[in-house]
C-alpha positions in Angstrom: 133.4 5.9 -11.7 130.0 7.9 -12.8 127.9 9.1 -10.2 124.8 7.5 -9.6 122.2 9.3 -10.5 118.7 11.1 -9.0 116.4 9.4 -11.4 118.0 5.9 -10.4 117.2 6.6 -6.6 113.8 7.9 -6.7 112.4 6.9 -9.3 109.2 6.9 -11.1 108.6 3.4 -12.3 110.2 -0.2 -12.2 112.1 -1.7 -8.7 114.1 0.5 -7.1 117.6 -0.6 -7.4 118.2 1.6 -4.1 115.6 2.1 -2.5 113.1 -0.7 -2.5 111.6 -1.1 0.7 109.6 -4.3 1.7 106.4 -3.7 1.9 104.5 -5.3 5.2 102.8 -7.9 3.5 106.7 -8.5 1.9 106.9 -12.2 3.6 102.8 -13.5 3.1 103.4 -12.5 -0.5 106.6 -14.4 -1.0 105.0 -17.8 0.8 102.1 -17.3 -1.2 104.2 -16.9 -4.6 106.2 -20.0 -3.9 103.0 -22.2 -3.2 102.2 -24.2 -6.3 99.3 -24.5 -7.9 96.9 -22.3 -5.7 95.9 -19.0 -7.4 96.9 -15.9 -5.5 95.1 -12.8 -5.5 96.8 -9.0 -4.5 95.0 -6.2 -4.2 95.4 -2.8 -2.3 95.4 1.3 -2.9 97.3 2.2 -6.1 100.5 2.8 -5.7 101.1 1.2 -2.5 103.8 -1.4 -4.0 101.9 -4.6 -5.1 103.2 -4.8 -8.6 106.6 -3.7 -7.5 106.8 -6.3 -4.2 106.3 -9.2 -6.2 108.5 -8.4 -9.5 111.4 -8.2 -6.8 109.9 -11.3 -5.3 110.5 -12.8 -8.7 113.8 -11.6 -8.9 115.0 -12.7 -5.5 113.7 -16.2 -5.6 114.8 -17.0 -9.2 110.8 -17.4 -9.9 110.2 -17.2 -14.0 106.8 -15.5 -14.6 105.0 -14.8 -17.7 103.8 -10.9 -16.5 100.9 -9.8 -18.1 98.2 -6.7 -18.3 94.8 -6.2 -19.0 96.0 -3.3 -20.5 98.2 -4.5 -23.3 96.0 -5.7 -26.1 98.6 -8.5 -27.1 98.6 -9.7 -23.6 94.7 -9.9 -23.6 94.8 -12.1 -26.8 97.6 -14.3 -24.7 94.9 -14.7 -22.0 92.4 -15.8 -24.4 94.8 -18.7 -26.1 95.7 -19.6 -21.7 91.9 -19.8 -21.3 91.4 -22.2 -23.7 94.1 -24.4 -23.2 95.5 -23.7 -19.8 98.4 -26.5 -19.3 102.2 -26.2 -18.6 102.4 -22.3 -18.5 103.7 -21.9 -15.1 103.6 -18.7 -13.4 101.0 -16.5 -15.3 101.3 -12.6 -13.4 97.9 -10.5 -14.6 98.3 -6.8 -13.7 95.2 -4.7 -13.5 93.1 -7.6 -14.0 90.0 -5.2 -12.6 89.8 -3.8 -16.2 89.2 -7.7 -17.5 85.3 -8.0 -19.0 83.3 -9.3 -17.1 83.2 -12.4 -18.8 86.9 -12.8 -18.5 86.5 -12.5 -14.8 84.0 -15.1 -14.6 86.7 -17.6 -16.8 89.5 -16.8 -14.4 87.5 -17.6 -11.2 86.4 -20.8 -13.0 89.5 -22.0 -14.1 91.1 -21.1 -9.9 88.2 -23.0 -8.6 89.5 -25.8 -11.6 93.6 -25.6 -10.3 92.8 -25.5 -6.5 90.7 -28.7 -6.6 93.1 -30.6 -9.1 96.1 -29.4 -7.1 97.5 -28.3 -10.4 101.7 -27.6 -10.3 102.3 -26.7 -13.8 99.8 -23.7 -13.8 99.8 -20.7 -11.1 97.8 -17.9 -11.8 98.5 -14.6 -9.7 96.0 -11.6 -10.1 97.0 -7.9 -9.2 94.3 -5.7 -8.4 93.0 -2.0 -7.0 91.5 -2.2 -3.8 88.8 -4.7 -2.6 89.3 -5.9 -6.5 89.2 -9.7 -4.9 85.5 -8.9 -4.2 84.0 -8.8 -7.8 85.7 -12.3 -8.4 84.5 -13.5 -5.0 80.9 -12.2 -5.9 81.1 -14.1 -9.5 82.3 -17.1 -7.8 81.8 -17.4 -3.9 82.9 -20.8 -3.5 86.1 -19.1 -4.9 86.9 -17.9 -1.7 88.4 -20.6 0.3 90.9 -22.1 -3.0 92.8 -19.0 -3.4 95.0 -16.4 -1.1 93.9 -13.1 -1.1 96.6 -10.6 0.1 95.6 -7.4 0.9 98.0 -4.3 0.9 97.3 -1.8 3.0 98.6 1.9 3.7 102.4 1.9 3.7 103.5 2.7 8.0 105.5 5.9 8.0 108.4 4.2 9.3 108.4 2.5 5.6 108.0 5.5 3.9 110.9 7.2 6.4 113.2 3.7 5.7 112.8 4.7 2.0 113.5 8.5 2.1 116.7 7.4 4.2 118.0 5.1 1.1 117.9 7.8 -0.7 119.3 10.3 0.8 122.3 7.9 2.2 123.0 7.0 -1.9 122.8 10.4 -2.8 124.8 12.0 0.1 122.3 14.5 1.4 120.0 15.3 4.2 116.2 16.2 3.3 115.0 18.8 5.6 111.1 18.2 5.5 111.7 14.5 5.6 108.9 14.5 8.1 106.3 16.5 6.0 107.1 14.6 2.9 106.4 11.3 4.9 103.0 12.6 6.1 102.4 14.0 2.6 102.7 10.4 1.0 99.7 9.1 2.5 101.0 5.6 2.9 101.9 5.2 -1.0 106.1 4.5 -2.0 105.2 5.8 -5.4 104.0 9.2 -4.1 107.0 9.4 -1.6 109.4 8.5 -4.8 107.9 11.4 -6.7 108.3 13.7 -3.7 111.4 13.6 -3.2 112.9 13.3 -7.0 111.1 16.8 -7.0 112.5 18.3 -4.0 116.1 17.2 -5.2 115.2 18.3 -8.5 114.3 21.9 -6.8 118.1 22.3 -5.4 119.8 21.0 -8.4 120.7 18.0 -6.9 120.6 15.3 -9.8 123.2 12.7 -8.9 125.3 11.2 -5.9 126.9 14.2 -4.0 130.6 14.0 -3.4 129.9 15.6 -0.6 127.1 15.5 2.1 124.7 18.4 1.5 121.4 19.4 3.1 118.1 20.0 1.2 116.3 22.9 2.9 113.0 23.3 -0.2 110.4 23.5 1.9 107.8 20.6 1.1 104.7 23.5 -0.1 107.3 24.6 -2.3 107.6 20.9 -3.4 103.6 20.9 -3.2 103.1 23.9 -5.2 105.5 22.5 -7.9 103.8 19.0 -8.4 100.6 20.3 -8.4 101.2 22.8 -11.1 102.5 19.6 -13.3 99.8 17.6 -12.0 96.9 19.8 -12.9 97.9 20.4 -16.3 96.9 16.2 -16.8 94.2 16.1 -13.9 92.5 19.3 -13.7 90.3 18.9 -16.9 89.3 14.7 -15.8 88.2 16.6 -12.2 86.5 18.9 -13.8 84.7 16.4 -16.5 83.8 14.0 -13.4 82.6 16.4 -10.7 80.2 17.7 -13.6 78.7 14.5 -14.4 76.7 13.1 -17.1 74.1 16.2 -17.2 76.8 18.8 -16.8 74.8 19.6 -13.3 76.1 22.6 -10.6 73.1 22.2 -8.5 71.5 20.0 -6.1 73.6 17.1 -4.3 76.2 17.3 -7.0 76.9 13.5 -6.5 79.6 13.2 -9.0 81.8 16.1 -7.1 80.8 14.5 -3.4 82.6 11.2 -5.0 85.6 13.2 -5.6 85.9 14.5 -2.2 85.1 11.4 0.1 88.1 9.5 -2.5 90.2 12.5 -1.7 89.6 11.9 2.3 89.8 8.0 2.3 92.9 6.2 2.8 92.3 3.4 0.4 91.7 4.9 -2.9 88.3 3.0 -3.0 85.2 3.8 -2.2 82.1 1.0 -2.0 78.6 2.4 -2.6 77.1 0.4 -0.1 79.2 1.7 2.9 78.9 5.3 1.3 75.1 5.0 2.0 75.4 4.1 5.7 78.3 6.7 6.7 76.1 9.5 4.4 72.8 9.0 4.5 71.6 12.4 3.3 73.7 11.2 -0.3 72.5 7.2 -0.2 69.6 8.2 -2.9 71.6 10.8 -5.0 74.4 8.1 -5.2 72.7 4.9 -5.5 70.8 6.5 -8.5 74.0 7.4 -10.2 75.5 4.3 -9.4 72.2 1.5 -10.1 71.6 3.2 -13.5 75.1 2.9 -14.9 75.5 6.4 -14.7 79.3 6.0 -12.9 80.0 3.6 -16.0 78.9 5.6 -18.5 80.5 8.6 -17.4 83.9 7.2 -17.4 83.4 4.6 -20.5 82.9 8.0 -22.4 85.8 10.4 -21.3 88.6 8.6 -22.0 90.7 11.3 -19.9 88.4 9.8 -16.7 88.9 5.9 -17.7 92.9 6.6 -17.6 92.7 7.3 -13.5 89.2 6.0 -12.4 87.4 3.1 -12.1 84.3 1.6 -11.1 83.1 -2.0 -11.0 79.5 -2.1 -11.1 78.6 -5.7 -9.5 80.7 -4.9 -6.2 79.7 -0.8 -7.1 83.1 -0.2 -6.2 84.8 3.4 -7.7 88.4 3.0 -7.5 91.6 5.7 -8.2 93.7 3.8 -10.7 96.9 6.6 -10.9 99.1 7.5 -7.5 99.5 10.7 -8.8 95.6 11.4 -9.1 95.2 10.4 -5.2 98.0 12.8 -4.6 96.2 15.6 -6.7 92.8 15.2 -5.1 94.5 15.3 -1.9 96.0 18.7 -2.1 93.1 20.4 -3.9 91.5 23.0 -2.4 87.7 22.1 -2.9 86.1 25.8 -1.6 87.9 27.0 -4.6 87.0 24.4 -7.2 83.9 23.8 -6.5 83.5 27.9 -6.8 85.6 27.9 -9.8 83.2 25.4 -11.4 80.0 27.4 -10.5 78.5 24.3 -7.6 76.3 25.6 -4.7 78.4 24.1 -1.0 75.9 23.9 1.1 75.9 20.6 3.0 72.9 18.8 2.0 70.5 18.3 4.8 67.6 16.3 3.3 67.8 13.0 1.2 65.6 13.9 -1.8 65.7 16.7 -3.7 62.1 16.3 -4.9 59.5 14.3 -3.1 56.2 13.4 -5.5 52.8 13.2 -4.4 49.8 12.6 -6.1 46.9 10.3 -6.8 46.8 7.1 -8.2 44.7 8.3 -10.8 47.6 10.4 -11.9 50.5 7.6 -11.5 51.0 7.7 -15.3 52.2 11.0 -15.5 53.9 11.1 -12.2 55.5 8.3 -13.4 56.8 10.4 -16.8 57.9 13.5 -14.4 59.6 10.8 -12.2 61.9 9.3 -15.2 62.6 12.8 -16.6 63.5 13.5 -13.2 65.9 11.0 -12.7 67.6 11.0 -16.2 68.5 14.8 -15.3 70.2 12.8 -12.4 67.7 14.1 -9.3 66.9 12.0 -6.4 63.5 11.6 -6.1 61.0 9.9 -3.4 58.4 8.0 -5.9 56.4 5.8 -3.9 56.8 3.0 -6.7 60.5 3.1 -7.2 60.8 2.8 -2.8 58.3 -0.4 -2.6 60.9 -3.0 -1.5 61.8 -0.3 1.4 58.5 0.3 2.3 57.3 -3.8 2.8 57.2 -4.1 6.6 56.9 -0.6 7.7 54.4 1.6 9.6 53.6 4.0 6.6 52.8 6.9 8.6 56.0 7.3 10.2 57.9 6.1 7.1 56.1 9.0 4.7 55.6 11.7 7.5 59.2 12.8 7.7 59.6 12.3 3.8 57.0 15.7 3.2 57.8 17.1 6.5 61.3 17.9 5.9 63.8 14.7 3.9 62.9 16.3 0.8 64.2 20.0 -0.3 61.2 20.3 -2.8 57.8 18.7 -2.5 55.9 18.5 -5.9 52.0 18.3 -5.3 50.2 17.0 -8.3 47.1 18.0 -7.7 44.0 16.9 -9.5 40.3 16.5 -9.1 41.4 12.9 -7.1 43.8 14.5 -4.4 41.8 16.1 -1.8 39.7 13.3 -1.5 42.2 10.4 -1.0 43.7 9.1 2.5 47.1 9.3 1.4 47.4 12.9 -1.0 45.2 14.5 2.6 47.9 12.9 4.6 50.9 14.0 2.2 49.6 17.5 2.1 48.9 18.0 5.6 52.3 17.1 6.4 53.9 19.6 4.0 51.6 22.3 4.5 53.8 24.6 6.9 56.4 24.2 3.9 54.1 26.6 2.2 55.6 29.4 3.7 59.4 28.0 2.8 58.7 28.0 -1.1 59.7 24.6 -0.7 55.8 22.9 -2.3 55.8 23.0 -6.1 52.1 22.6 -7.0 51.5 21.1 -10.5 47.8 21.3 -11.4 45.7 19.0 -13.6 43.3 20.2 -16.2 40.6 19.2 -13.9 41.5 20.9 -11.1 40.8 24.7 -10.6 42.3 26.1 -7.0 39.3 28.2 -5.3 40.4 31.6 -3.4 40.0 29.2 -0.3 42.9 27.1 -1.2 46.3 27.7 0.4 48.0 27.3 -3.3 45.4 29.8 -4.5 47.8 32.9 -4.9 51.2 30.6 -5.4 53.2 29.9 -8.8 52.1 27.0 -10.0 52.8 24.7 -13.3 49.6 22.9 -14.9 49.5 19.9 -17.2 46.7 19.7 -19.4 45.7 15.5 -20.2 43.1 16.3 -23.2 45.8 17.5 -25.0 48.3 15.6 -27.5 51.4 16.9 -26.1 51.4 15.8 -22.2 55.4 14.7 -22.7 56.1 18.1 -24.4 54.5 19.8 -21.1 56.3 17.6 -18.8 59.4 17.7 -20.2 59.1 22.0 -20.1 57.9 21.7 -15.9 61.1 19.7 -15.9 63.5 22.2 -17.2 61.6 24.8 -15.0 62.6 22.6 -12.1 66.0 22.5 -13.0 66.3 26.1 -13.4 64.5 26.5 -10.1 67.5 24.2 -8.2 69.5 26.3 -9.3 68.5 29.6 -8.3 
């Protein structure tokens, strides 16, 4: 008889023929599989088990499923021809169905709303997402929300993760000394805790059922080490490409590397905008500005390396790990290092702007232009135009006060003929005066305006835009790049 072997036990991919373990939400799923006609939704971390739980749901209850994935090009053509004519196709399984277009989403929450209400039994559609996936169809559809059964999978309990290790090791005929470490180093996920200890084995030559009982002393940062050398060689570059952004940036909030490490410290493998803003408010304009201007999209529409592990849904402005492994790399990076490695300042940002504008209204126009230049080089910027909807309500004083006092790291003064005679630009500067002495107030003077010896900008650097001339945008665009260079001194 052959011996069973390593790669059978813990394995990489498919049910485990040995050491399946039933996930928590094992029996909801099961109910809600055999319920006809009402359209099921799973969702959780990736790599917790969904797509695994209910394939071996399928197989124990003799359920036949059509399994498909928005993947698969073939199976997105099949989804089109269901669509259309959507009768007597039974059980219709839609893996990764996050990655659907938008307007695909919007059909499949019509045609739920369509089977719940007709108490349809010879179509049941069951959609497996990432985390909080169920939201962007709830948001397309929100009277969605009471005709389908959302099951959420949460972080595996250690004693699930210790209940698989155990399979293993009882099949194999071997005792893993770091069981414990390797259970904490899973983070919840079966698929993680599968590749851990297929490498440890791996690491004492242990490839198949022992004939007899042997223990497996590899310590796990020997098993840590190993896995992340393999890993890096796939992820290292797509951290790299993401923490740099669109602009390529190593200075000021560096949003795109902050997303990296708050993914690397949640538990879920998601992160929604909306609660980043409230647990770090110092980031909510830095993010939000990457996030509202398609910036997230467009950065990982374009690298192809980034699309294969994240994801981000920009109606629920949810960014999502969509690879195990890549939750298990981020996890065990050491960020001091990388973030030195790839030149970023780490100082904890302390203000919520990086630059704050203030001028007079005469001036809006080019404030305006220095504003959008600004914010296509990815800055957060306090523009009084751009904040109006936050402002309504508000007692100004104490809403702008703090803004020029000390929530921005740079003030920029444009200063014309107009600013020291108008309520607001006197207020503005008297509130950012003492900043004088910090090198933290950028004056930008208009051709109209000449500073007198009097002036406390008299003997400071200063950057001057000239209006009678034809090349205003060419001028703006230089302060610009002299502002970039200045963030990152």
């Amino acid at each position: 008889m052959k011996p069973i072997l390593l790669e059978d036990v813990y394995c990489d991919s498919g049910v485990p023929q040995y050491t399946f373990v039933e996930p928590s939400e094992y029996t909801k799923t099961k109910v809600a599989l055999r319920t006809k006609g009402r359209g099921v939704v799973v969702e959780g971390p990736s790599g917790i088990g969904k797509t695994t739980c209910i394939k071996k749901i399928l197989e124990d209850t003799g359920i036949s499923a059509t399994c498909l994935s928005a993947r698969i090009i073939e199976d997105l053509e099949y989804m089109n021809l269901l669509l259309q004519d959507p009768r007597d196709v039974g059980v219709v399984i839609i893996d990764d169905f996050h990655l659907l277009k938008e307007e695909a989403k919007r059909a499949f929450s019509d045609l739920l709303k369509v089977l719940a209400d007709e108490m349809r039994e010879d179509i049941k559609l069951i959609l497996i997402g990432i985390n909080r996936a169920g939201e962007c169809l709830i948001q397309l559809a929100p009277d969605l929300n009471n005709r389908i059964d959302t099951i959420k999978f949460e972080k595996n309990p250690e004693y699930k993760i210790a209940e698989l290790i155990c399979k293993g090791e009882d099949v194999l005929n071997v005792s893993i000394d770091c069981k414990d470490e390797i259970i904490k180093k899973s983070y919840g996920s079966f698929h993680i805790a599968q590749m851990l200890c297929k490498t440890i084995c791996i690491a004492q030559d242990v490839i198949e059922q022992q004939s007899q009982k042997i223990t497996i002393t590899v310590p796990i940062e020997q098993v840590i080490d190993i896995k992340m050398q393999e890993l890096a060689r796939v992820f290292a570059p797509t951290t790299k490409t993401f923490a740099a952004g669109n602009r390529n940036r190593r200075d000021g909030r560096a949003p795109y590397l902050k997303l990296l490490t708050w993914l690397a410290e949640c538990d879920t493998g998601a992160l929604q905008m909306h609660e980043i803003y409230m647990k770090y408010p110092h980031y909510k304009v830095s993010i939000s500005q990457i996030a509202d201007k398609g910036y997230i999209s467009q950065l990982i529409s374009k690298n192809e390396i980034v699309a294969k592990v994240l994801y981000y849904e920009p109606t629920s402005k949810i960014l999502a790990i969509e690879d195990p492994k890549f939750v298990f790399y981020l996890k065990n990076i050491d960020w001091r290092v990388f973030a030195q490695d790839m030149g970023f300042k780490q100082e904890e940002c302390t203000t919520k702007y990086d630059f704050a504008l203030s001028f007079a209204g005469e001036k809006r126009k080019y404030a305006e232009m220095l504003y959008q230049r600004l914010v296509e080089n990815e800055y957060s910027v306090f523009y009084d135009k751009n904040m109006t909807a936050d402002i309504l309500g508000k007692d100004l004083d104490k809403y702008f006060a703090p803004i020029y006092e000390a929530e921005a790291t740079y003030v920029i003064a444009m200063i014309d003929s107009y600013y020291p005679k108008k309520v607001w630009t006197v207020f503005e500067s008297d509130k950012y005066k003492e900043r004088f002495g910090q090198d933290s107030v950028i004056p930008i003077l208009f051709d109209d305006f000449t500073p007198s010896p009097m002036d406390t900008l008299y003997n400071k650097g200063y950057e001057t835009i000239d209006i009678t001339k034809d090349n205003v945008e060419e001028q703006i665009n230089q302060i610009v790049n002299h502002l970039i260079q200045k963030m990152n001194i």
